[in-house]
C-alpha positions as CSV (number, residue, x, y, z in Angstrom):
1,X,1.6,182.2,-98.0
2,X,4.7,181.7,-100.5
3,X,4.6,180.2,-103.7
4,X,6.5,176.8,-104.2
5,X,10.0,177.7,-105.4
6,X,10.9,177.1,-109.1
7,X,12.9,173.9,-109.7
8,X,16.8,174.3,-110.9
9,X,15.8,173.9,-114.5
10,X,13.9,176.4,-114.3
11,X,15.8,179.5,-112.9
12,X,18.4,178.5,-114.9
13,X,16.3,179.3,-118.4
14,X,15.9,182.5,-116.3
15,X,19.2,183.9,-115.5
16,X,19.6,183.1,-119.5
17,X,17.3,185.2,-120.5
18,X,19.0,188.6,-121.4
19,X,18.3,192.1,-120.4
20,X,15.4,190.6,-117.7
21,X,15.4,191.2,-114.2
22,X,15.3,188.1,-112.1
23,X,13.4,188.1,-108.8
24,X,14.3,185.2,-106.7
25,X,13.0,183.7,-103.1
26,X,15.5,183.2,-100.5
27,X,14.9,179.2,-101.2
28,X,16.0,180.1,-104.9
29,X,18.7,181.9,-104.1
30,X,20.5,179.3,-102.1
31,X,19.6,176.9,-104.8
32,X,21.6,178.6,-107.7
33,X,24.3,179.4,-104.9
34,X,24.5,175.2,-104.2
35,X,25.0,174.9,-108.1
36,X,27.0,177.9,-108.0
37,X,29.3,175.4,-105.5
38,X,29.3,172.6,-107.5
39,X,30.4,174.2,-110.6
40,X,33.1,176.0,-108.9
41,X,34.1,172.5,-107.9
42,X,34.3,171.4,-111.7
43,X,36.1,174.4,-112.9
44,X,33.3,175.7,-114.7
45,X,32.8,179.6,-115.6
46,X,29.7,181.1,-113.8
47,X,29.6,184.5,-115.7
48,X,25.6,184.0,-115.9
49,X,24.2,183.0,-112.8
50,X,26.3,185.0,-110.7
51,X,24.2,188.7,-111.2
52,X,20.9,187.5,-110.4
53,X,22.5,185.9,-107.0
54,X,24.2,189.6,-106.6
55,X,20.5,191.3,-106.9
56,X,19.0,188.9,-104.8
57,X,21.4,189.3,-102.2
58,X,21.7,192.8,-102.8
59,X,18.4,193.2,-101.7
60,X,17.6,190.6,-98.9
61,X,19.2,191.0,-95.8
62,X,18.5,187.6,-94.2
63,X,20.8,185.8,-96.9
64,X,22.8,188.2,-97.1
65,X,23.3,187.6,-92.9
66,X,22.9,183.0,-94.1
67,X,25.9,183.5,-96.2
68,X,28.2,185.7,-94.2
69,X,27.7,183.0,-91.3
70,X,28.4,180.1,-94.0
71,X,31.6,182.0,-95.4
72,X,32.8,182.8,-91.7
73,X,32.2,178.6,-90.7
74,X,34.0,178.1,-93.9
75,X,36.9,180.4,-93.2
76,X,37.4,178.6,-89.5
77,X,37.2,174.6,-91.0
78,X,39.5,176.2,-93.5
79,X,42.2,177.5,-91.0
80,X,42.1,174.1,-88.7
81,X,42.8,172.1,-91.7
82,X,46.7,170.6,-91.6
83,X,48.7,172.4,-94.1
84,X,51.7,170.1,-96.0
């Protein structure tokens, strides 16, 4: 049985807390990678979440298999968009 995944608020406070090793569930991961997104969107710097989404995905192969998918599907809606 998993334990329910921390909300945003919370892993947040955690990948702020300095010199501790974050352990995150997949669910977690992909939910600091969505805000990843949308502050990439806004032009924000990401300098503190990004290392705890590196270890998790450093260390679990099943995201690290979700996201090379979701990059590739990004790379191909990419390419068949009209250019000029």
């Amino acid at each position: 049985m998993s334990e329910k995944p921390r909300p945003l608020w919370q892993l947040l406070l955690l990948t702020n807390t300095p010199n501790r090793s974050v352990q995150l569930s997949c669910e977690e991961c992909f939910t600091l990678l969505e805000y990843d997104a949308e502050l990439l969107a806004g032009s924000v710097a990401l300098h503190e979440i990004r290392p705890v989404i590196r270890y998790h995905l450093s260390l679990c192969e099943k995201c690290r298999a979700k996201i090379d998918d979701w990059l590739e599907k990004l790379d191909i809606a990419g390419s068949q968009l009209p250019v000029g």
